[in-house]
C-alpha positions, 0 to 999 in steps of 0.5 A: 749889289748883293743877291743872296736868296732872291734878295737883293741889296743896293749901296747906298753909294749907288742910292746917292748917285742915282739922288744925285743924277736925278736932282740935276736933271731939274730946272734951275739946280747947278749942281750939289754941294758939300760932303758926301757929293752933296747927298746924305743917306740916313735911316732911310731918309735922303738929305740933299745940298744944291746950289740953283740958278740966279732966280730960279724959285727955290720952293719950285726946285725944292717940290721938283726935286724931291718929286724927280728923286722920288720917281727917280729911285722908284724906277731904277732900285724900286727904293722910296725914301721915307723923306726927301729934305732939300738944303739950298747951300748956294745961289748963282750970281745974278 
């Protein structure tokens, strides 16, 4: 993070570990997929690729992780994405 006259600026790296850690804290995501640890950053917009449990309802985790990501980078860098898109790469096996 760089200060410079009160200012200050978060990586967007550290932007999609923070996605990241959130959107596994959410019932029925297993894990992210794909490149970039499964979370894009682009023109202030956040793309995330997950993969979710054998019968978890993806429209449910879908609403639940935009909410948590959302909340998420609200409180730990006071950053709200302009939209939060959520990709299911991958299903579990049943």
């Amino acid at each position: 993070m760089d200060t410079t006259d009160g200012h200050s600026h978060i990586a967007p790296d550290v932007l999609c570990r923070y996605a990241a850690d959130a959107a596994r804290e959410v019932r029925g995501v297993t894990g992210l997929v794909g490149r970039h640890g499964g979370v894009k950053i682009e023109d202030g917009s956040l793309e995330l690729r997950l993969a979710v449990e054998w019968g978890a309802s993806i429209p449910d985790v879908a609403e639940a992780v935009q909410r948590r990501v959302t909340d998420y980078l609200g409180q730990m860098a006071d950053v709200r994405p302009a939209s939060i898109d959520v990709v299911i790469d991958e299903i579990g096996a049943p």
